[in-house]
C-alpha positions, 0 to 999 in steps of 0.5 A: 396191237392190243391197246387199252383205249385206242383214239384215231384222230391225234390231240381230238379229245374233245368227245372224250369225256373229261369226267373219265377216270377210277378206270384200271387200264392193263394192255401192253399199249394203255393209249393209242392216238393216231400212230402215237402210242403210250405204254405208262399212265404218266406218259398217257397223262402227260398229253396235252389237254388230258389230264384231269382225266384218268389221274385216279386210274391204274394200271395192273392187271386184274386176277380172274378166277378161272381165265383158262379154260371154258367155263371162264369165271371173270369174279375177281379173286378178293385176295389178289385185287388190293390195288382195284379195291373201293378205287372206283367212283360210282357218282356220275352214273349211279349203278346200281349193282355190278355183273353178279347183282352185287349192291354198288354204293349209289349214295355219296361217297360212292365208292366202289371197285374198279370193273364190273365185279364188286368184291369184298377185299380181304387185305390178305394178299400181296397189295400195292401201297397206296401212300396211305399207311405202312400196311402192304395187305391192305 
């Protein structure tokens, strides 16, 4: 079964950090625990004891550049990633540059994309609204 984070013991979480969260979790299984598993974030953050965690985490699935054939080239596609873009938060481990080199925000507000690959996104693609205007493309 492929699951995005996999727990073996049920309801222990207590040496799962509870600053972890701006993740992007995509497998058709987000949460495993024990035998239990969970297929949406609102089912993962419904778990008792779990929440703050994740609750600025995703669910989408990120669009490489080239997933098919060798060489793979994982770059996220700028124009396809609206829903990662600036969601990450750099504060509690201060990276300072992803994959590539590119330059990550290390000062406050430390925002920076979610995954390994910092990427300027354009807003010209199909994006996912954010509640924060009435622009799709951005």
């Amino acid at each position: 079964m492929s699951v995005a984070l996999r727990r073996n013991v049920a309801a222990n979480l207590q040496n799962y950090t509870t600053t972890s969260n701006n993740n992007d979790f995509f497998a058709p299984v987000l949460y495993a625990e024990g035998a239990a598993t969970y297929t949406t974030l609102a089912t993962m953050l419904a778990i008792s004891g779990f929440s703050p965690r994740e609750s600025a985490s995703v669910n989408v699935m990120p669009q490489f550049v080239n997933i098919a054939t060798t060489p793979f080239d994982l770059k996220l596609i700028a124009n396809l990633n609206c829903s990662t873009n600036d969601l990450g938060n750099n504060s509690g481990i201060l990276i300072p540059d992803d994959i590539e080199g590119d330059v990550r925000s290390t000062t406050n507000p430390f925002i920076t994309d979610i995954g390994a690959d910092e990427f300027a996104g354009t807003g010209t693609g199909a994006g996912v609204w954010r509640g924060v205007n009435t622009n799709w493309l951005e």
